[in-house]
PAVO-304780 format. One record per residue (C-alpha): x, y, z; residue number from 1. Coordinates in steps of 0.5 Angstrom, whole numbers, plus 500, padded with zeros to 3 digits. Example, Ala and Ser with C-alpha at 12.3 -4.5 7.8 and 13.67 -1.06 7.14 Angstrom:
BEGIN
+-----+-----+-----+-----+
:   u :   v :   w :   i :
+-----+-----+-----+-----+
: 525 : 491 : 516 :   1 :
: 527 : 498 : 514 :   2 :
+-----+-----+-----+-----+
END
This chain:
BEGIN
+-----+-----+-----+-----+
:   u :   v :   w :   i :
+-----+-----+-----+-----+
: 708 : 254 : 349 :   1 :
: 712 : 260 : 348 :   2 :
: 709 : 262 : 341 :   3 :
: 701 : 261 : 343 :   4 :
: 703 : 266 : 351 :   5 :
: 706 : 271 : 346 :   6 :
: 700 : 270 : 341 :   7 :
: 695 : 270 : 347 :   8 :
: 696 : 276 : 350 :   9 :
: 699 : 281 : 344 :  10 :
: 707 : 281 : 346 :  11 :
: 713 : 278 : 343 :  12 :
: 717 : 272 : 345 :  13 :
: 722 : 276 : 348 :  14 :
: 717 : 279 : 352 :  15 :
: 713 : 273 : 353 :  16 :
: 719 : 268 : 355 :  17 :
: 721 : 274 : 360 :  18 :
: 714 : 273 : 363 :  19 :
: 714 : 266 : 364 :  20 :
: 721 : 266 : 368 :  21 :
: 719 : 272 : 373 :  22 :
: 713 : 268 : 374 :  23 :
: 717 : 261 : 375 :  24 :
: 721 : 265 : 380 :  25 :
: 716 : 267 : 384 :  26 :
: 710 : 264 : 384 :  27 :
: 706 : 268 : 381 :  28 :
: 702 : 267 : 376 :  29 :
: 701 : 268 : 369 :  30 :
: 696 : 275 : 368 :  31 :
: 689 : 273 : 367 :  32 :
: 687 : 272 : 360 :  33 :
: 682 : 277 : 356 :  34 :
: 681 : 276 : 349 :  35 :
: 682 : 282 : 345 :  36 :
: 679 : 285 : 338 :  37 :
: 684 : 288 : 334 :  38 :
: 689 : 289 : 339 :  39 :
: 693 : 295 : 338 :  40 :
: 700 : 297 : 341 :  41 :
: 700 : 302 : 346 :  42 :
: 705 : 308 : 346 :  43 :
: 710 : 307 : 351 :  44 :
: 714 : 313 : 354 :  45 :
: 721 : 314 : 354 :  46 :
: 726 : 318 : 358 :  47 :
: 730 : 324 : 355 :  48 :
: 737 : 321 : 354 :  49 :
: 741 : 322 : 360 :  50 :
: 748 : 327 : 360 :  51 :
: 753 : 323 : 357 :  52 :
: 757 : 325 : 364 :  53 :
: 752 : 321 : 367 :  54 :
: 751 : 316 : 362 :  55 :
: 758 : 314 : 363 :  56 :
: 758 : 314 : 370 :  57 :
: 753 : 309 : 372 :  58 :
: 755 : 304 : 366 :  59 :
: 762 : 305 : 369 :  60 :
: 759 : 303 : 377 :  61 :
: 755 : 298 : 373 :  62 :
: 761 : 295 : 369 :  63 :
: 764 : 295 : 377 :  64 :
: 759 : 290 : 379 :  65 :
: 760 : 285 : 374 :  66 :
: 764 : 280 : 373 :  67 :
: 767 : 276 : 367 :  68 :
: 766 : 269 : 368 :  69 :
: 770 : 263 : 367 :  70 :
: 768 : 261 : 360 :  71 :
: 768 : 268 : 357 :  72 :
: 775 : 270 : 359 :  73 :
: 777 : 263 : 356 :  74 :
: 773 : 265 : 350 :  75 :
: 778 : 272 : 350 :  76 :
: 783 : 269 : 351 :  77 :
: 784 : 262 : 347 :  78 :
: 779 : 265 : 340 :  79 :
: 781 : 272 : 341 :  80 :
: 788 : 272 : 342 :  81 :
: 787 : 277 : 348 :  82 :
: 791 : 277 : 355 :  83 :
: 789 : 278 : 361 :  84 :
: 792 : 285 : 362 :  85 :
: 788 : 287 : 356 :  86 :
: 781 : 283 : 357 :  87 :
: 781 : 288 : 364 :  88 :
: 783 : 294 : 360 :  89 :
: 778 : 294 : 356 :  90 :
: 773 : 292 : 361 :  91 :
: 769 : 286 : 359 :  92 :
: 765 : 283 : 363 :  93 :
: 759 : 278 : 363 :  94 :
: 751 : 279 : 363 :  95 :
: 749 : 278 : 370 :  96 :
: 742 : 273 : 371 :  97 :
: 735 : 277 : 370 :  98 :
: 734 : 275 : 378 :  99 :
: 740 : 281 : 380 : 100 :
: 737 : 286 : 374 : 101 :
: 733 : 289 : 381 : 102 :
: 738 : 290 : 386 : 103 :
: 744 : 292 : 381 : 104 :
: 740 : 298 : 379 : 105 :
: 737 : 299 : 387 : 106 :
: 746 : 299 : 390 : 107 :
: 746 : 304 : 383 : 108 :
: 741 : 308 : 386 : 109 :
: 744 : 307 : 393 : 110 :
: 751 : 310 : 389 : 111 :
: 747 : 317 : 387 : 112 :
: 748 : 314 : 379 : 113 :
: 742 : 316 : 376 : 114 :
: 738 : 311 : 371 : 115 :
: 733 : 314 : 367 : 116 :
: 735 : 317 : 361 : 117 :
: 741 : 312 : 361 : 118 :
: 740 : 305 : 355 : 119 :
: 738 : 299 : 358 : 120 :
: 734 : 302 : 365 : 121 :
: 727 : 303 : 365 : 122 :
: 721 : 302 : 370 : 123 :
: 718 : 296 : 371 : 124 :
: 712 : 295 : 373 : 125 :
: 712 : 294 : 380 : 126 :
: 715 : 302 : 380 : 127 :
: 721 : 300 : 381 : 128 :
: 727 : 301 : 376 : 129 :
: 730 : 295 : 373 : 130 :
: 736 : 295 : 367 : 131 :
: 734 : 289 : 361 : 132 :
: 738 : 283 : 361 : 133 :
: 736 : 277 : 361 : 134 :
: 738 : 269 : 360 : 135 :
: 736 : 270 : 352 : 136 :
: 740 : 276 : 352 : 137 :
: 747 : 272 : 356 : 138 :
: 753 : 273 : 354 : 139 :
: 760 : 278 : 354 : 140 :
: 758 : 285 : 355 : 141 :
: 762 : 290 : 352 : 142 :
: 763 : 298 : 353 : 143 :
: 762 : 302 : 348 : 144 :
: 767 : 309 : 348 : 145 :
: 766 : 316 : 345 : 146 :
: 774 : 319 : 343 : 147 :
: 773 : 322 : 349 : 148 :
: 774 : 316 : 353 : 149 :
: 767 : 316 : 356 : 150 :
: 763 : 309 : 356 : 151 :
: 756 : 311 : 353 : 152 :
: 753 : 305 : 351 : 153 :
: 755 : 297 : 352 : 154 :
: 754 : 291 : 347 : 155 :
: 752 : 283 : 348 : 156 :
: 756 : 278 : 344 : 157 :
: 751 : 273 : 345 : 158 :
: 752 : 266 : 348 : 159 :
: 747 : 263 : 342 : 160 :
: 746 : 267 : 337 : 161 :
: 738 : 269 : 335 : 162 :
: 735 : 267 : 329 : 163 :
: 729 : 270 : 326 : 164 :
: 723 : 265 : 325 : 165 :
: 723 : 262 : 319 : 166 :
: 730 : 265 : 317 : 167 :
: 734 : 261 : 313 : 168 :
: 738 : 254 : 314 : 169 :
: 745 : 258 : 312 : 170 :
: 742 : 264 : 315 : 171 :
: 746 : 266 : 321 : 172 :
: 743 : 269 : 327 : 173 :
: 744 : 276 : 330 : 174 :
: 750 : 275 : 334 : 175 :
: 751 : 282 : 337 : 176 :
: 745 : 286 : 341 : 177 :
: 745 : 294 : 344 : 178 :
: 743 : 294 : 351 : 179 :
: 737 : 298 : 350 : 180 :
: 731 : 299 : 354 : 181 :
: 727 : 303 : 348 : 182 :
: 720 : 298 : 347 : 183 :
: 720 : 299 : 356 : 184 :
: 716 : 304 : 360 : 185 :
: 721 : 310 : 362 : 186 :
: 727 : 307 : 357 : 187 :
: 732 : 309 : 352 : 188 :
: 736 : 307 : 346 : 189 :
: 742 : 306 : 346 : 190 :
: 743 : 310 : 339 : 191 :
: 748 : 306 : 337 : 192 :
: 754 : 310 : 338 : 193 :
: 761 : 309 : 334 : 194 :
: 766 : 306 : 338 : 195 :
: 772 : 309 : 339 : 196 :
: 779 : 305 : 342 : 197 :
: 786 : 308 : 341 : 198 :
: 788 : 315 : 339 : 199 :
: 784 : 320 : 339 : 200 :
: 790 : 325 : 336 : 201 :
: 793 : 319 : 330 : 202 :
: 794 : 321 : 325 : 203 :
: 791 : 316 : 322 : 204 :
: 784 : 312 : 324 : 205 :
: 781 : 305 : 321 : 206 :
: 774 : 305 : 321 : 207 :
: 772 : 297 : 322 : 208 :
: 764 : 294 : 323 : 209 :
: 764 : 291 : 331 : 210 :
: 766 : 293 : 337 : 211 :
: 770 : 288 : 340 : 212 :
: 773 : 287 : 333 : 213 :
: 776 : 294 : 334 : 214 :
: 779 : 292 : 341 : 215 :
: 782 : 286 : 339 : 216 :
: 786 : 289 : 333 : 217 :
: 787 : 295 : 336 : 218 :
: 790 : 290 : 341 : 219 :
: 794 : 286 : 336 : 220 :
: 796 : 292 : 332 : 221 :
: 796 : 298 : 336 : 222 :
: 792 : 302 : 331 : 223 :
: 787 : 307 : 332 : 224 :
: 780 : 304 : 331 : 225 :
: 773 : 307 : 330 : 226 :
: 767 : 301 : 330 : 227 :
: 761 : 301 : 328 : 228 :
: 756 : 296 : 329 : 229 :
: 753 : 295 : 323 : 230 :
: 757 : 295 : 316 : 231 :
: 751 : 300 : 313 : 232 :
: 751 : 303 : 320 : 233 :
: 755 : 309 : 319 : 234 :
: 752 : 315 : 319 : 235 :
: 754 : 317 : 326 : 236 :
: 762 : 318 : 322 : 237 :
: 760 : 324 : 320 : 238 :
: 760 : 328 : 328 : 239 :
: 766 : 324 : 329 : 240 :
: 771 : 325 : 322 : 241 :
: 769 : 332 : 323 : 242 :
: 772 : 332 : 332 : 243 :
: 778 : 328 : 329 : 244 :
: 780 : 333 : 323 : 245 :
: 780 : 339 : 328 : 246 :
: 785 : 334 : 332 : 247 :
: 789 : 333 : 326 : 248 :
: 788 : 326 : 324 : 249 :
: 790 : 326 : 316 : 250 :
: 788 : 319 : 313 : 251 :
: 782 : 314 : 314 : 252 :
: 783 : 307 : 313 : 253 :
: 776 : 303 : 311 : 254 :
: 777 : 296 : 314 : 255 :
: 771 : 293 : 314 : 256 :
: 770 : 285 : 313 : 257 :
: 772 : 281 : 306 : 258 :
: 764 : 280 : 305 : 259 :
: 764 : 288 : 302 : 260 :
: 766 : 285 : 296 : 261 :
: 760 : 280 : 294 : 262 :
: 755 : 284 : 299 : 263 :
: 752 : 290 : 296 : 264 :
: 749 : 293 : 303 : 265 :
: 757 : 292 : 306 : 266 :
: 759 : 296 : 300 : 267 :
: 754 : 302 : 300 : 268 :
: 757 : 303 : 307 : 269 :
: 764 : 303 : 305 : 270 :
: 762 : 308 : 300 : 271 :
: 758 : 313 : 305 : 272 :
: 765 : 312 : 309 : 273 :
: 769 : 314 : 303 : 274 :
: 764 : 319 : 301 : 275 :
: 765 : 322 : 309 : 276 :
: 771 : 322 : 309 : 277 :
: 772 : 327 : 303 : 278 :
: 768 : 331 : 306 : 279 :
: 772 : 333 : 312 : 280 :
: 778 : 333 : 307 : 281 :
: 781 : 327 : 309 : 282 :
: 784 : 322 : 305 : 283 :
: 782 : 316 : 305 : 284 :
: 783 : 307 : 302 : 285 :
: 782 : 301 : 302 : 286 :
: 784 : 296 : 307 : 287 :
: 784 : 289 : 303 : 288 :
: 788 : 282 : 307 : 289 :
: 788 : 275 : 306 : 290 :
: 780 : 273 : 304 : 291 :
: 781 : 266 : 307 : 292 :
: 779 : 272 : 314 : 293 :
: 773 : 276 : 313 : 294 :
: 775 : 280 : 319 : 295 :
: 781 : 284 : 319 : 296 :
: 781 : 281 : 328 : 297 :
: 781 : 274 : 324 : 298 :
: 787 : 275 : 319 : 299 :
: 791 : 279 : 324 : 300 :
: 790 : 273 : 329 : 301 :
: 792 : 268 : 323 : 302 :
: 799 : 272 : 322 : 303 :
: 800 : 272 : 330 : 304 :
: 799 : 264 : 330 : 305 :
: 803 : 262 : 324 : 306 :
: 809 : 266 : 326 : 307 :
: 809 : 264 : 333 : 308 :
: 809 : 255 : 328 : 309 :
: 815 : 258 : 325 : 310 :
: 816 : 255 : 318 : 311 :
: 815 : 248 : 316 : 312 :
: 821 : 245 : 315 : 313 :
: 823 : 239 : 310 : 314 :
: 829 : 235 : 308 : 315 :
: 833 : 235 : 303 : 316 :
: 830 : 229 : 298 : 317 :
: 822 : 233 : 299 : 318 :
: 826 : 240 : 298 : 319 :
: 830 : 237 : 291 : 320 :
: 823 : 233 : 288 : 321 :
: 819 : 239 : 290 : 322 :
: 824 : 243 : 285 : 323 :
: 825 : 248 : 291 : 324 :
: 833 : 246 : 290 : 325 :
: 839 : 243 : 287 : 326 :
: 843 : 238 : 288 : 327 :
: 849 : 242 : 290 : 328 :
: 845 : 244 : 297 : 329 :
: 847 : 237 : 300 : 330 :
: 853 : 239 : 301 : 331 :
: 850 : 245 : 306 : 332 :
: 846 : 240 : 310 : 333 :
: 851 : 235 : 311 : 334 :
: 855 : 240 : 315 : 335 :
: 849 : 243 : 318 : 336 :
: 848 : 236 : 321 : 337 :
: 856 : 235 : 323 : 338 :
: 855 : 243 : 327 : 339 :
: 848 : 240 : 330 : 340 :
: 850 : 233 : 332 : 341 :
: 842 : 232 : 333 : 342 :
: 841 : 227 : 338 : 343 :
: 840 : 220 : 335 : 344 :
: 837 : 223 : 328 : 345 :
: 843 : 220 : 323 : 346 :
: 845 : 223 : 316 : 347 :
: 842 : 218 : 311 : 348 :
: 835 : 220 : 315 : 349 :
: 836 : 228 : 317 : 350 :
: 837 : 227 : 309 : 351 :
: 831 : 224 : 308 : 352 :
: 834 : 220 : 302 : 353 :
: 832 : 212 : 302 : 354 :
: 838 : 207 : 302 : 355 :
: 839 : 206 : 294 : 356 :
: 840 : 215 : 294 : 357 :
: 844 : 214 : 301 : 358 :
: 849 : 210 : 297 : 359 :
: 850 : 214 : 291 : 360 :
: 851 : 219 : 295 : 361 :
: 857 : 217 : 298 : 362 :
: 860 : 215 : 292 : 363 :
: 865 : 219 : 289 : 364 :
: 861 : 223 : 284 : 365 :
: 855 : 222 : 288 : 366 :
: 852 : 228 : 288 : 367 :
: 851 : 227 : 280 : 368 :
: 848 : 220 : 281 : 369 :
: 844 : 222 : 286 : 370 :
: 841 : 227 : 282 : 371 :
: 840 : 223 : 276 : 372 :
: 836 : 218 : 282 : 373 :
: 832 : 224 : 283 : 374 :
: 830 : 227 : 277 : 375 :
: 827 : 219 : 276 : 376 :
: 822 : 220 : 281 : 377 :
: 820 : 227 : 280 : 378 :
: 815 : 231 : 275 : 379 :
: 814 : 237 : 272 : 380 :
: 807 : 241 : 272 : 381 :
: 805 : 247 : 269 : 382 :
: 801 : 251 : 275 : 383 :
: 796 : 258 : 273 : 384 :
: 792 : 262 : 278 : 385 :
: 786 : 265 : 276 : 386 :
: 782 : 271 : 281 : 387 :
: 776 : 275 : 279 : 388 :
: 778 : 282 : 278 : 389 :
: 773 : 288 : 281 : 390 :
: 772 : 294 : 277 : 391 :
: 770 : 301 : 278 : 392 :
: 763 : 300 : 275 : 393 :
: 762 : 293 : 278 : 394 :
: 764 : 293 : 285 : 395 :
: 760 : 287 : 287 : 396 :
: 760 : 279 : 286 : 397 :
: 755 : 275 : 290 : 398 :
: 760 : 268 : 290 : 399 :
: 767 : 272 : 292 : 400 :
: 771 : 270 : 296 : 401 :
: 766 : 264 : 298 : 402 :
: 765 : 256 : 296 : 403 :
: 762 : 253 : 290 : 404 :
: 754 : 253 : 293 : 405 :
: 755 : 261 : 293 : 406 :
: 757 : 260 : 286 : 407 :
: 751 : 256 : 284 : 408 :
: 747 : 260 : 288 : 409 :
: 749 : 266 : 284 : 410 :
: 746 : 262 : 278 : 411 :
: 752 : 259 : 276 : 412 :
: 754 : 252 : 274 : 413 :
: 762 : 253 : 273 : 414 :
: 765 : 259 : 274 : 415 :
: 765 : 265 : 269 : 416 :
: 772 : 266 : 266 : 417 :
: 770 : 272 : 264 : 418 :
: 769 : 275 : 271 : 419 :
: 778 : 272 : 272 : 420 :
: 784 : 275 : 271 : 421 :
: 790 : 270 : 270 : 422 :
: 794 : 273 : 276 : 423 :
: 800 : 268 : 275 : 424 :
: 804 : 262 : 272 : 425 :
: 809 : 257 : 274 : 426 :
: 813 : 252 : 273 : 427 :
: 813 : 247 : 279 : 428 :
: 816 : 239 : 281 : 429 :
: 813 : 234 : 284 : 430 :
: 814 : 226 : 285 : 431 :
: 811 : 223 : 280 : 432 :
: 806 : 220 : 285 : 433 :
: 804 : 226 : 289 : 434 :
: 795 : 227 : 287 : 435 :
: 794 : 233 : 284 : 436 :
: 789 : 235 : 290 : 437 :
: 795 : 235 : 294 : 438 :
: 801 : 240 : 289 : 439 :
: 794 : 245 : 289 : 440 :
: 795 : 244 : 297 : 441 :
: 802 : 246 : 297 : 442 :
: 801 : 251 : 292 : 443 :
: 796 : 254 : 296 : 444 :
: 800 : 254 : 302 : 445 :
: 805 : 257 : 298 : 446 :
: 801 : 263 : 296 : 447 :
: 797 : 263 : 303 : 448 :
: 802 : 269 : 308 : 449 :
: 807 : 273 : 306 : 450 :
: 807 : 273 : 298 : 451 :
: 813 : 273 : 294 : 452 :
: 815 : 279 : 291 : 453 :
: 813 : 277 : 283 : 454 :
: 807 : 274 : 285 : 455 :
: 801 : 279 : 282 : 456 :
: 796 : 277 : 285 : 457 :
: 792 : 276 : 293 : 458 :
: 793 : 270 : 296 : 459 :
: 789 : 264 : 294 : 460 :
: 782 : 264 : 297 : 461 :
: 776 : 261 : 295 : 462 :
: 772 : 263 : 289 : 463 :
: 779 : 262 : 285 : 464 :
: 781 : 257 : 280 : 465 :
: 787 : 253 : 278 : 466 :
: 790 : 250 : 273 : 467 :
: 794 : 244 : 273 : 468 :
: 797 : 242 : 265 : 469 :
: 802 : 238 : 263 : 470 :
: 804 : 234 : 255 : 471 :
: 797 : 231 : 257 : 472 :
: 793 : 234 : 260 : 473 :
: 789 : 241 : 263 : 474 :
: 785 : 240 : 269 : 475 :
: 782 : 246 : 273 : 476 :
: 780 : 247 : 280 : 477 :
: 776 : 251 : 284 : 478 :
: 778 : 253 : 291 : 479 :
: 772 : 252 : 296 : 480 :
: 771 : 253 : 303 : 481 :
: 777 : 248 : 305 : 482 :
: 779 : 244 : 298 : 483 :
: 780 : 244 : 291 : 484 :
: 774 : 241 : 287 : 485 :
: 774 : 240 : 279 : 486 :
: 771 : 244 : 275 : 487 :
: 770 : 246 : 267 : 488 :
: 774 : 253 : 265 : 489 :
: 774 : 257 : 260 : 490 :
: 781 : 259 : 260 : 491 :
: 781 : 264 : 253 : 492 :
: 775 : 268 : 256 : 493 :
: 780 : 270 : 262 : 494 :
: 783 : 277 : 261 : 495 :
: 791 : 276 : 260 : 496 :
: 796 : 277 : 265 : 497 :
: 797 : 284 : 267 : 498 :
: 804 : 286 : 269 : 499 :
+-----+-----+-----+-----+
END
């Protein structure tokens, strides 16, 4: 029904759905049907962008009159690891019913803030000036700050994601929207400005895609952020490097997500960023962290999360089959237990050990008996880490860091050896029972959060490769999205290990 009110009447779905809300609230009904012969669009007047004083002062009063509901603070707080204190400083709130967009813009009016010329306001047709949200459109609605300070502009996190017609199944749909009024009589774009949250004087500045991602890191960091709202939507940079190197800021930090190394557009924009910052003679790197988080907001809240799990504890018989001590530490964890005297847990089980290892134990010289009950029950397995290598001249691998469908989609059945560096190879124990899904699980948390000194490589993430070998056997693992599956490898065509 959507679809055909649109077609008939020569506007788009958004236009149409908007239609048929107002007309359901009112009792109006739908304009009166004129068939039209080549239809085409009218020429919409727009507003001269207002000062950007008077943009920040009627965003700001607006921002005042909102609210943020329930379900979106709790969405700030438990998914975005933000508190309250922070959500309020940064100034969220929620996107208002279309029914109040009228009576916001009249109590503005009412204030002496000025609407026109400011992204989102324009005329309705009823003469009266409104400001563009709508149900579609609800969600949190974030403010946008020049390195000034100043409020000149606002984003939607959407509550539903919009999807593009006949897009893709594994196509996800635009989660972020400007408030803008540009296609509305009497509107204005919103330009999409940079968003600027710490600093403006840092020595130096990370430049990351999205709004609400630069909060929530600058929150988690106490860094200095500059977002954009696109990965490819950098342009607006070049004013900005130039205002931050006359207020001394040395070093630009390009953090944008993981995907800039499998996505060709994320890519050009790191480029653009590094290109501009030579420009303005700032030094400038490459941020990387874990790829299991596309964003650096994602990783830095892992990090958070884990430390505050602490480290998984195990008893003595997992850490001696895991070949994670030896024998000798017993003694330690026997006069751990007698400092402790935890409540109702006895030795043979704060040990871990079964009856025949706990009487062993206590025998004279049991500690070599013990050891022997031990090395029985354990295996010995050969474990190396394969992970693509990027270099100067081929900066992008459509299947980095991402599952075996991205893999086949790229056109390969297995995984390119060739494209692989071997980044590590150990030797590990395991009980002789333990599957090797379960070894590979325990290697990938091993190397999933601070990473060893010796290791040579990035912590293991989908599109790397493992290969479990012992006297009998290689077999070989890709890591996709959440577990190990079997692949053939050509491991000879894999450049060496670098030191």
């Amino acid at each position: 029904m959507l679809a055909l009110y649109a077609k008939v009447y020569g506007i788009s779905n958004a236009d149409a759905y908007r239609e048929i809300c107002e007309a359901l609230q009112t009792g109006d009904y739908a304009p009166e049907y004129q068939s039209y012969q080549n239809r085409q669009p009218q020429e919409i007047a727009q507003s001269v962008r207002a000062p950007r004083q008077a943009i920040h002062q009627t965003l700001s009063m607006l921002f005042s009159m909102l609210s943020l509901t329930p379900k979106h603070r709790a969405h700030l707080r438990e998914v975005r690891g933000l508190t309250d204190d922070q959500i309020e400083r940064f100034g969220f709130k929620s996107t208002p019913p279309p029914y109040l967009c009228k009576s916001l813009t009249a109590r503005l009016l009412k204030q002496g803030c000025t609407l026109q010329g400011v992204p989102g306001f324009y005329l309705a047709e009823d003469g009266r000036w409104t400001v563009r949200f709508g149900t579609r459109t609800a969600g949190i609605l974030i403010p946008a700050r020049s390195a000034d300070g100043l409020v000149c502009g606002a984003q939607i996190r959407l509550d539903i994601p919009i999807r593009e017609e006949n897009a893709p199944a594994d196509k996800e749909g635009t989660k972020y929207l400007w408030l803008s009024s540009s296609s509305k009589p009497m509107g204005t774009s919103s330009e999409s400005p940079i968003h600027f949250v710490g600093d403006p004087c840092s020595r130096v500045v990370y430049v990351t895609e999205g709004l609400l991602k630069a909060d929530i890191c600058h929150a988690l960091m106490n860094r200095t952020f500059a977002a954009t709202a696109g990965a490819n939507n950098v342009s607006k940079l070049d004013e900005l490097f130039a205002f931050l190197k006359k207020n001394g800021t040395e070093e630009i930090i390009e953090a944008q997500d993981m995907d800039k190394y499998r996505n060709v557009h994320v890519e050009k924009g790191a480029s653009k960023i590094y290109l501009m910052a030579r420009k303005h003679e700032l030094q400038c790197r490459r941020l990387t962290w874990n790829p299991n988080y596309k964003g650096l907001d994602d990783w830095q809240l892992a990090l958070r999360k884990n430390a505050a799990k602490g480290p998984k504890t195990m008893t003595f018989r997992e850490r001696y089959l895991h070949g994670v001590c030896e024998v000798s530490e017993i003694d330690a964890c026997v006069e751990r237990w007698h400092k402790a005297q935890p409540d109702g847990v006895p030795l043979q089980a704060y040990l871990g050990l079964l009856d025949e290892e706990y009487h062993a134990f206590l025998q004279p010289g049991g500690n070599a008996r013990l050891a022997e009950l031990l090395n029985a029950q354990r295996k010995q397995l050969g474990c190396r880490i394969y992970q693509l290598e990027f270099t100067n001249t081929e900066k992008t691998k459509p299947f980095a860091f991402s599952g075996i469908d991205a893999l086949h989609k790229a056109g390969f059945q297995q995984p390119p050896a060739s494209e692989y560096r071997l980044v590590h190879d150990e030797t590990l124990y395991c009980p002789k029972d333990e599957p090797d899904l379960a070894v590979l699980e325990r290697v990938f948390d091993h190397y999933n959060g601070k990473l060893p000194a010796d290791y040579l490589g990035r912590c293991i993430a989908p599109s790397d490769v493992l290969e479990l070998y012992d006297a009998e056997k290689r077999r070989y693992y890709y890591r996709d999205m959440k577990q190990f599956v079997p692949v053939a490898f050509s491991p000879l065509l894999a450049r060496p290990i670098q030191k």
